[in-house]
N, C-alpha and C positions, 0 to 999 in steps of 0.2 A: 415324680409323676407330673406330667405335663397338663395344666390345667384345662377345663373342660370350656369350649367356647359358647359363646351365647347366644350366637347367631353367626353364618357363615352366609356368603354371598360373594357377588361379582364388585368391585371397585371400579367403575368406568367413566373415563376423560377419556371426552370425544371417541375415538373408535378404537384409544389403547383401551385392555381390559386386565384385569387382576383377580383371580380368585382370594380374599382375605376373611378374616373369623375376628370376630371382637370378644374380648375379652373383659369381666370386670374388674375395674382399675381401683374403685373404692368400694366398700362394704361395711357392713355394720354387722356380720355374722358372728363377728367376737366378740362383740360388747354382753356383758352380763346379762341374761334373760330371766324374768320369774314368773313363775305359774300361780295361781289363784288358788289359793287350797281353805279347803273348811277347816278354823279353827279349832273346833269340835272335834272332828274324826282323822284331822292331817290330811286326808284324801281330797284329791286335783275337784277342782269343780269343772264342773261340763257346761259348755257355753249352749242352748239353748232359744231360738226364736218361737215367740210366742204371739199370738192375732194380739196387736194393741186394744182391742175391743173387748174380747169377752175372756181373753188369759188365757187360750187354751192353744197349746205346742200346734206348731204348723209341721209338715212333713216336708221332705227338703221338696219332693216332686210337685207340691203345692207351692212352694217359693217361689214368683215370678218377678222382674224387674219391675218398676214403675218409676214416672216424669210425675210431679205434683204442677198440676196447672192452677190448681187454687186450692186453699184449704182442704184439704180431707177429698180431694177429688185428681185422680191420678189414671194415665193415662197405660196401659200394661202393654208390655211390650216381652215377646214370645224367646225364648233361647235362641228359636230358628231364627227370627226377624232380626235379631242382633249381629248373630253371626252374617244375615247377608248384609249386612252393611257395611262389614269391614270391607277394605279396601282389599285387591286381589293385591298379594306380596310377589312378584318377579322375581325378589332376591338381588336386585339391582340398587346400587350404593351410584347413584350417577350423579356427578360432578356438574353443577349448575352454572359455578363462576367460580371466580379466586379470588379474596379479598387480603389486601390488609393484616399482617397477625393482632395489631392492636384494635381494628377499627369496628371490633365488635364488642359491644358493652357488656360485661360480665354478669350484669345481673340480669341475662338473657339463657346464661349458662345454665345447664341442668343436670346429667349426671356424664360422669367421662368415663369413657372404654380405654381397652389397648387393642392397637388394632394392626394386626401382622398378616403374612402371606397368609392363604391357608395349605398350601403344598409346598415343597422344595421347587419344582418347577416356576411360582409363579415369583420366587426372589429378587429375579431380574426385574421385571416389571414393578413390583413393588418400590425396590430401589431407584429405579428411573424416576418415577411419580415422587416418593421421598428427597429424593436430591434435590431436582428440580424446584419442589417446593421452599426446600431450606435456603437455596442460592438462590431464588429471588424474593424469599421472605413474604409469603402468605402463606395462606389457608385455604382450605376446600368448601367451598359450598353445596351440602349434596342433600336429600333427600330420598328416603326410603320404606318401607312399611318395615320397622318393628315391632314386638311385641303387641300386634293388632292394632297399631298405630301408626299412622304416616305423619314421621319424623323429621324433621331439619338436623342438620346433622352438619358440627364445624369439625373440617378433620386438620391436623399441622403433623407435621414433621415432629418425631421424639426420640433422641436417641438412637436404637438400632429399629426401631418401627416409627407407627405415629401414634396421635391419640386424637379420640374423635368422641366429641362432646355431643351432645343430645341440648338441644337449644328450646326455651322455651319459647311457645307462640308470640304473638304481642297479644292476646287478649288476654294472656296468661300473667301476663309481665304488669304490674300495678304501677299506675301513673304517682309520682313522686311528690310530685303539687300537694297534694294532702298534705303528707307528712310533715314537709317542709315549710309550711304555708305559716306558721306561727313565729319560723326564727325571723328575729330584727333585721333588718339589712346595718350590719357592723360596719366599719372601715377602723380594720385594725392598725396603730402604723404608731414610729418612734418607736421610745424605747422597749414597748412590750413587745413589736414586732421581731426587734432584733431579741431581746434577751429566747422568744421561742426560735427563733431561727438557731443560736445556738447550739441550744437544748437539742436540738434537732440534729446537729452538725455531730457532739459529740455523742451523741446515743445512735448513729450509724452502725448498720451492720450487714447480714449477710442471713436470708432465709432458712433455718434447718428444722425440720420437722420433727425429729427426733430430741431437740431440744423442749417439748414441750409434750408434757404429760399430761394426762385426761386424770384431772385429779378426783374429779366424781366416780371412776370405773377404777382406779385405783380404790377410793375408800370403801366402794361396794365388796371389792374384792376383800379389803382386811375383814371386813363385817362380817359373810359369810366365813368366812375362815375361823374369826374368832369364836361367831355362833357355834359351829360344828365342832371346835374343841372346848366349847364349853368355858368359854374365858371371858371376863369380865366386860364388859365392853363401856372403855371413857368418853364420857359424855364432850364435846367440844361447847367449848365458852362459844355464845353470837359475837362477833364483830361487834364493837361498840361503833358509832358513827362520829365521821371524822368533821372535826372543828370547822366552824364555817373562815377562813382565813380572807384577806385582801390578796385578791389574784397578783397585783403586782408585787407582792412580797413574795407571796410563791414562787413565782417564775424566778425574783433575784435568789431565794435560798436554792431553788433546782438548776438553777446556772451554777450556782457554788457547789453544788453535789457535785454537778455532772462536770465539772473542771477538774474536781480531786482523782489524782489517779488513785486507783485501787492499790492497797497496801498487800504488800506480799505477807502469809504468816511467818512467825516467827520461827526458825529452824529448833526443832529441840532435840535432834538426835544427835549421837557424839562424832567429832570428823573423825573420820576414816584416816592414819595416817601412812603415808606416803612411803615407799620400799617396805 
């Protein structure tokens, strides 16, 4: 079954136009979920708003949004009033500029679609728009109203579609200065430089995704299973914490690791012999 889109709309650069549908590309729908249950009775608890003041259940038709402009003094704002504020949606995905595939900073990145025709008719088009983009190596700059939000939106070339990331604002994006603000200014160099460079050279490799297990949703996973067949469940030792070592000795033992080729096992089935 053909997965369900997210939103469908027009793709439009300059006066070409594309019907396309976006698709969610990542999820968290399969990870482990747990309910809140009364100890007591097993039974789910009911989540519940109640006035901060006097403790007594609000009714959902009394729930209204509110801004706090100062302490305990909040400005309410109407279902109706919200909704006219969204912006009116065309359904228009329009192409602003074309940048760069690298020249956008990733931690501007938010959530990524797949993003395909949305008819057989509009293949051509899409493919034109797709090609074009891959043979001279950018990306789309476009903007649109999704999900009651007017969106920046970076679209590239993927494959046999593209993908098109949801980009966050810059008020959204936290200036780095802070964080950074404490490390030393280092100048690493000689031999520590080279023995990481190394390390670096021989631990090369190649991204695969599959090679890397969510070991926390794994072990949820044994847990429940064990729980429910009723089997003992072993406790793991903490991590003892690791020796505080002279960095440059580190690096010369992890050059030495990282030089040793890997030992193949030792064969222990009988040979196979021959006619």
């Amino acid at each position: 079954m053909a997965p369900r889109a997210n939103w469908k709309g027009i793709l439009q650069v300059a006066e070409l136009t594309c019907p396309v549908a976006l698709y969610t590309a990542a999820s968290t729908s399969d990870r482990i979920a747990f309910h809140t249950i009364n100890r007591a009775t097993g039974h789910r608890v009911r989540r519940e708003f109640v006035d901060s003041d006097n403790g007594k259940p609000v009714e959902r038709d009394d729930q209204v949004k509110g801004y706090e402009i100062s302490p305990d003094d909040y400005v309410i704002l109407e279902p109706d009033e919200i909704a006219a504020a969204v912006p009116d949606s065309d359904k228009t995905l329009a192409v602003s500029a074309f940048v760069g595939c690298g020249e956008i900073d990733k931690v501007y990145f938010d959530k990524p679609y797949y993003l395909s025709p949305a008819q057989q008719t509009a293949a051509e088009a899409f493919a034109l728009i797709r090609d074009g983009m891959r043979r001279k190596g950018v990306a789309a700059l476009a903007q649109t109203v999704l999900f009651r939000r007017v969106r920046t939106v970076l679209i590239r070339a993927h494959d046999d579609g593209m993908i098109a990331n949801t980009l966050n604002f810059d008020y959204e994006v936290r200036s780095a200065v802070e964080a950074f603000h404490d490390i030393p200014d280092l100048k690493i160099k000689g031999e520590m430089l080279d023995l990481a460079r190394h390390i670096i050279d021989t631990k090369k490799g190649s991204f695969d995704p599959t090679a890397f297990e969510d070991r926390y949703e794994a072990a949820l996973a044994d847990l429940v299973k064990a729980k429910a067949e009723g089997r003992k469940i072993a406790r793991k030792q903490p991590n003892r914490a690791g020796k505080v070592v002279d960095l440059m000795a580190a690096l010369r033992e992890s050059a030495g690791i990282a030089a040793k080729p890997a030992r193949k096992p030792a064969s222990t089935g009988t040979r196979r012999k021959s006619g």
